[in-house]
C-alpha positions, 0 to 999 in steps of 0.5 A: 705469208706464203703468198707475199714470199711468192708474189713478184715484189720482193723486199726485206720483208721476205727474209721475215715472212720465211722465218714466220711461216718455218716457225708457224709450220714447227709451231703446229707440228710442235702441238702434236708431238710435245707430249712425247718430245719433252721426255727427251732429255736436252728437249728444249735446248735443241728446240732453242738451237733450232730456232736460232738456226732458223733465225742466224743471219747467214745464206744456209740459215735453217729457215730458208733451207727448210722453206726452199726444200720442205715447205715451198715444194708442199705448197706448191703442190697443194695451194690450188686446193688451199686457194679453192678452199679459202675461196668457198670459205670466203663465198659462204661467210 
């Protein structure tokens, strides 16, 4: 997904790839840390908030300021290393 947003045709889909790859990222991060989260009272409420956020059909929805301002700089850092990895894991299989 990070690589279609990335790629130089852009169409309607990349407003959906940007939402699937935020909701991927807080899906991962949201494995780890439920065992303590669902303690907070109001836990689930806000998780639903924030994925409506990610979803609202505004400018400043929360999947586009997460991506532009979390996820893409990590990615940028980080995808030499991630395409050399996928590359020998490609060769190998």
């Amino acid at each position: 997904s990070i690589k279609a947003i990335e790629s130089s045709s852009k169409e309607d889909d990349t407003t959906w790839l940007t939402y699937w790859v935020v909701y991927g990222v807080f899906s991962i991060a949201e494995f780890f840390s439920d065992i303590f989260l669902y303690w907070f009272p109001f836990y689930y409420a806000g998780k639903c908030l924030f994925l409506v956020w990610c979803m609202a059909p505004v400018s400043w929805n929360g999947s586009q300021v997460l991506y532009q301002n979390v996820i893409r700089p990590c990615f940028l850092r980080h995808h030499q290393a991630v395409d050399n990895v996928l590359g020998d894991l490609s060769t190998k299989a």
